[in-house]
Phi, psi and omega in degrees: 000114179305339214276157175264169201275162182293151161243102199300084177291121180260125165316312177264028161260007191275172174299160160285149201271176190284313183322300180301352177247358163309305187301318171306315174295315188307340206279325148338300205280319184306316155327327190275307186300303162287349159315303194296311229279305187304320200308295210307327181273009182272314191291325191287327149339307208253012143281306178317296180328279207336291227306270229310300190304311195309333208256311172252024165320299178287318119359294197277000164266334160351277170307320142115029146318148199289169156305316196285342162318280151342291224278340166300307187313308173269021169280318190299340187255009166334293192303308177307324189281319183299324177283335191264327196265351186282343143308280160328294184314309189289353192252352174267327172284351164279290167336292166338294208269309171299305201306319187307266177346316209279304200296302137355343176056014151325301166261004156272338156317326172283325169299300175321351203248015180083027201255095212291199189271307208283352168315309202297305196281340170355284188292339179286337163288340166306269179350288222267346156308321218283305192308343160303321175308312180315307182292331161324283197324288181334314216277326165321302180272333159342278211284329186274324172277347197272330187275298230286276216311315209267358190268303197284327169287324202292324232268309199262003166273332204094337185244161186219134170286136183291016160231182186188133190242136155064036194244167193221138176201125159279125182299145184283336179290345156131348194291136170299117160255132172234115149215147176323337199180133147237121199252088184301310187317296181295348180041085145179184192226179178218157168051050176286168205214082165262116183222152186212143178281091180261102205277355175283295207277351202050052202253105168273127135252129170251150161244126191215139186230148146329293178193155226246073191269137155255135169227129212296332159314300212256331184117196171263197195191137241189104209233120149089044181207188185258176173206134160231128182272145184207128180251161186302321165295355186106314183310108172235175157218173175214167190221153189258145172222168180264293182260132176231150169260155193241096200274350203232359141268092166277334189306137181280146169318290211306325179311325177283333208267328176289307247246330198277162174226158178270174167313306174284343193268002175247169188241204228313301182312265173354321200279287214303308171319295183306308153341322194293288214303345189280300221286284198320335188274057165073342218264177183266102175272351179328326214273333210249359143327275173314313158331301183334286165331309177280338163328325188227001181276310190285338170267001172290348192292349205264319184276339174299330190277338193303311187301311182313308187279291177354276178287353174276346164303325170319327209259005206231006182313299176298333173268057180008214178293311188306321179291342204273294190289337154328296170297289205324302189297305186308283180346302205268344162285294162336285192328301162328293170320293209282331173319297181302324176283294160336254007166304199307289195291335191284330221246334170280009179086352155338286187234157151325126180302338187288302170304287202322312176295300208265356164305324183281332194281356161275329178304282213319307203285344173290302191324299144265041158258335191295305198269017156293282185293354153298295221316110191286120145284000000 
């Protein structure tokens, strides 16, 4: 037969389709990015240590603390360096990662291949939604290790700080103690807060003071203050006294000073309850708002920064790698910064606690949406 032969077309001997290769890059970037992220938040913990030991060496011989002591307290601080290095990290793996592509010419392929930027960059925004999440969880175990540590230096030092700034201690009958300062040396607290539920009646009574004595005879004493009954309906009264004994805080300062936890050492709830006890006494909570706040502001920043770093990696073609992690580290230091200030001005009643916490992750985030919408898709 002269004719010519059939040639058998197989699918899967054809190119792969646009869908499939969209899939490979994501699968590329994500790889890139996490890679860089997992080094970076493994390596950077332990600079923070080296910084931190090296700054309190001497301190801690002062004090004659053991090694194993030391070297337990900063397993206790992992989270906290971990929680501090997951910004950093994701604004250096974006930065990293995009910059690489950009300079490699990876993402004019991609584009030439119809795949646009906000495609390209997806999975990396994804990661830093999953990495918020993450940062949540962490941010959860921070106050709890962080009490362990400063329990464990305190205990195996031998020393105790004669202060406390900003603690809360439950009582054995169940009642909430809050005060602004507690002073062993002076054996006194300030801007004290006592409430008990009383579950009969659907009742809050609070007692709340100026300020606070103990004296080893009499117990404390509650000097210059209110006592309010507050009911389940809203209804409350008060009665004003100069003087109150408080018969059923037995704990000695020092005891409260072991035994107490601050304001920052609690985690999501624990902040939120403590809050309660202030605001129904009357007292001013703006400051432990803003902790609150920040509680989700600050692990939200790793997708705020991700979002941010992405197109700014674009712009970073010509200054390389080094230039890429320069700006990430200058960034994610502003960023912080602003954190700090925010807190600063929230906790002195300036601005809404809500604003104070959540502004810098609004700039970052106007910021990259602006250097979004530059971007040639």
């Amino acid at each position: 037969m002269g004719g010519a032969a059939e040639v058998a077309t197989d699918p899967a001997s054809q190119p792969s389709g646009r869908g499939d290769r969209v899939k490979i890059l994501d699968r590329y970037l994500s790889r890139q990015f996490l890679a860089t992220f997992i080094l970076l938040v493994t390596a950077l913990p332990f600079l923070f240590l080296i910084t931190d030991l090296t700054d309190q060496l001497d301190n801690y011989i002062a004090r004659g603390l053991p090694a194993r002591a030391i070297a337990i307290s900063y397993i206790y601080y992992i989270p906290q360096l971990v929680f501090w290095g997951f910004p950093i990290a994701a604004l250096i793996a974006t930065v990293f990662t995009i910059g690489n592509m950009t300079r490699h010419q990876e993402i004019a392929a991609a584009k030439a291949g119809g795949v646009s930027f906000y495609r390209i960059v997806a999975p990396v925004l994804l990661l830093g939604g999953i990495l918020s999440v993450a940062a949540i969880g962490v941010g959860e175990l921070v106050p709890v290790a962080n009490q362990k540590r400063s329990e464990l230096l305190e205990s195996d030092g031998g020393y105790v700080n004669p202060f406390r700034m900003n603690l809360v201690f439950r009582t054995e009958d169940g009642r909430t103690l809050a005060a602004n300062r507690l002073s062993a040396e002076s054996n006194e607290m300030q801007n004290v807060v006592l409430e008990n539920r009383v579950a009969a009646d659907s009742m809050w009574i609070s007692s709340a003071a100026g300020l606070a004595r103990w004296n080893p005879e009499e117990g404390w004493t509650l000097e210059e203050g209110y006592q309010r009954w507050v009911e389940d309906s809203g209804e409350e009264s008060s009665l004003h006294f100069s003087s109150m004994q408080v018969p059923h805080l037995r704990e000695t300062p020092e005891e409260l000073l072991t035994t107490s936890k601050e304001a920052e050492a609690m985690r999501y709830r624990e902040l939120e309850r403590f809050i309660d006890t202030i605001e129904r006494s009357g007292g001013d909570s703006s400051e432990f708002r803003v902790y609150l706040a920040q509680k989700l502001a600050l692990p939200l920043a790793v997708l705020v920064i991700v979002l941010f770093g992405a197109p700014l990696a674009t712009s970073s073609e010509r200054g390389g790698t080094a230039f890429g992690v320069g700006i990430s580290l200058a960034v994610t230091m502003v960023y912080l910064m602003l954190f700090q200030v925010g807190e600063a001005i929230g906790a002195s009643g300036a601005i809404h606690p809500l604003v104070a916490a959540w502004s810098p992750n609004v700039l970052f985030l106007v910021s990259g949406a602006f250097l979004f919408w530059r971007v040639r898709t």
